[in-house]
N, C-alpha and C positions, 0 to 999 in steps of 0.2 A: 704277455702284456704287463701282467702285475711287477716282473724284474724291471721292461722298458721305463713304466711310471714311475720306481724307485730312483733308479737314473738321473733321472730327468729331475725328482725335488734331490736325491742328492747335490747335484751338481749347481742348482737354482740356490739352495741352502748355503753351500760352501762361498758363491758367487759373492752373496749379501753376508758372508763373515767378515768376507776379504775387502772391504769398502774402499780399504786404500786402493788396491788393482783395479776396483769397479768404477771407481770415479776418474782415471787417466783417460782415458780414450773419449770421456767426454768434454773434461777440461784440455785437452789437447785440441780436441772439435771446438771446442768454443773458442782457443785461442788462436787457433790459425784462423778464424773467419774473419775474427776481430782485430788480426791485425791488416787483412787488406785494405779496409777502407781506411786507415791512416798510411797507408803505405802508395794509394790510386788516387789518393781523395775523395772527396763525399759527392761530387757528383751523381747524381743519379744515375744517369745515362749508362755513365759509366760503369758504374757496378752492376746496373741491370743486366750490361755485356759479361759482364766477368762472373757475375753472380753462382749461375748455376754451376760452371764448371769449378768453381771455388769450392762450392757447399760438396762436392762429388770427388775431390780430390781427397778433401778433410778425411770425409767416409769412409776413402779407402786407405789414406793413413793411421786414422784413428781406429780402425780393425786390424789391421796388421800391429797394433798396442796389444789389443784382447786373444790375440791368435794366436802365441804364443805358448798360453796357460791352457789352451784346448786339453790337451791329455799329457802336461807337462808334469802336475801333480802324482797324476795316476801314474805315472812313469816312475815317478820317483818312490812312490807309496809301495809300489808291486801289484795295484791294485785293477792295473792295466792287463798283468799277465793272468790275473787270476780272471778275469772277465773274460779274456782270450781264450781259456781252458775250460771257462763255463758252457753250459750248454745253450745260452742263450746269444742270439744273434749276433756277429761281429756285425756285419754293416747296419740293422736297425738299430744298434747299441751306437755306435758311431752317429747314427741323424738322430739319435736323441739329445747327443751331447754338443752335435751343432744346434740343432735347435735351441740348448739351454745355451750355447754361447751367444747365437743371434738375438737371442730375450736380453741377457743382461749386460751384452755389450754395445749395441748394434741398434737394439731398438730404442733405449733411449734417446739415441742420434736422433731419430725420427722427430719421437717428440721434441725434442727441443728445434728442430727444423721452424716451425714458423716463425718462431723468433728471430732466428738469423735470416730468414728470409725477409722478413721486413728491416731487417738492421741493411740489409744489401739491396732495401728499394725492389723488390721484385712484386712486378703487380701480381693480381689475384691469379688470373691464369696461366701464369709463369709457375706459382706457387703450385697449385694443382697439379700441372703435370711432373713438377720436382717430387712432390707425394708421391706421386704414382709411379713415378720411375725408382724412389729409392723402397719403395713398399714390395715392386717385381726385381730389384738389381743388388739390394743389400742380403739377403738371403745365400744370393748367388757368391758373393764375398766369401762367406762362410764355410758355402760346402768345398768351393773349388781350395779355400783357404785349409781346409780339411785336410785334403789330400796333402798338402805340401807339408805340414805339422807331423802329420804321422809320418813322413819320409825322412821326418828332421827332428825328431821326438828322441833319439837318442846324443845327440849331438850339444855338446855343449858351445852355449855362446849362438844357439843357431838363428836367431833374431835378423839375423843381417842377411844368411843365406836367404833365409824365408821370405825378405822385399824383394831380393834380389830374381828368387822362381817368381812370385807372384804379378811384382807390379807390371812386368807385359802381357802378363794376360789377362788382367783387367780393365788393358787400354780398349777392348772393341766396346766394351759394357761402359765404360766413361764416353767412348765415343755417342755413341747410341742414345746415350738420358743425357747428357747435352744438347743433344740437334731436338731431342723431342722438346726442353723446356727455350730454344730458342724459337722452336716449331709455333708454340703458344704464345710464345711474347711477340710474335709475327700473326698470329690469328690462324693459324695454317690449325691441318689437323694433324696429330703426333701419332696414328692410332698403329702408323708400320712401325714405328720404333718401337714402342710398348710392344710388338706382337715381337720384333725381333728379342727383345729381352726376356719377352715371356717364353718364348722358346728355349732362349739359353737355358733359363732357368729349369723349366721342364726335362731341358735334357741331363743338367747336373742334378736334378733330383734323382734320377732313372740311375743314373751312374755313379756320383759321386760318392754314394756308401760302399760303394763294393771297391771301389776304388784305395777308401780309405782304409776300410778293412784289410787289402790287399795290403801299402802301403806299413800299415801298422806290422800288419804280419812279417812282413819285408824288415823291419825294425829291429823286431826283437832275435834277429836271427842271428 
């Protein structure tokens, strides 16, 4: 546990050196939001249509920015292979370091959500379930985004393959936190979508480190 917690502010520390790479994924999230409504018009109506699926696209462009430096450093350091030959966990070492990616890349997304949400006219309980969808769905970004990084962690220039694995398997999780926050702005209740996601989520929890570990190992061979 004591190695896992090292990890974890390793990685959190390095994150906040690096400001420049820590700041792109959210000014990228903030520019793609900000340029739809001059692009649709300010309409209300109409951005409350486009809204959600906007704010969830951003998401998962502006993660697939942070995805890349996952274990791109450690690659390059050596510092990868040496953790791989330690005696401590590959795949908990692995959801530590998504963990520190989802904090520093991914969770400020979050917060800065209400604001874009009211930039895009989204009433109260639109907003809500957008929370709640990207609180159970952005997680899932990361670990699944996990796997594809250590598949591609030796690879140079591998940024392009990496949209390329991921963005269709993100479509059912875009599917799903869209119909929930259309679900709410209809009055309906969204509670099967949220379960559907919680589920994914649950299931890429169970798996997705062993995966990467697997992945990673695959890498260095």
């Amino acid at each position: 546990m004591a190695a896992l917690m090292a990890i974890l502010k390793r990685d959190l520390a390095l994150a906040y050196r690096q400001r420049a790479e820590l700041m792109q994924p959210m000014l990228f999230f903030i520019l793609v939001i900000s340029l739809f409504p001059l692009a649709v018009g300010p309409e209300p109506k109409t951005l409350q249509l486009i809204g959600p699926g906007v704010i969830w696209v951003a998401a998962i462009l502006s993660s697939l920015l942070g995805l890349e430096r996952l274990f791109r450093d450690d690659f390059q350091d050596g510092s990868l292979e040496q953790l791989m030959l330690s005696s401590t966990s590959l795949p908990a070492a692995a959801l530590v370091k998504v963990l520190a990616h989802w904090l520093t890349s991914i969770f400020p997304l979050i917060i800065l959500s209400p604001l874009l949400a009211l930039f895009l006219h989204l009433s109260e309980p639109m907003y809500w379930a957008l929370l709640k969808t990207l609180l159970l769905g952005t997680p899932l970004l990361s670990l699944i985004g996990g796997i594809a990084v250590g598949l591609t962690v030796g690879l140079n220039r591998g940024g392009v393959l990496l949209a390329l694995l991921l963005l269709p398997v993100f479509i059912p999780l875009l599917i799903f936190a869209t119909s929930a926050v259309e679900s709410a702005a209809m009055q309906l209740q969204y509670s099967a979508q949220l379960a559907i996601i919680g589920a994914m989520f649950l299931f890429s929890l169970a798996l997705a480190p062993f995966a990467i570990a697997y992945a990673l190992r695959v890498s260095q061979t």
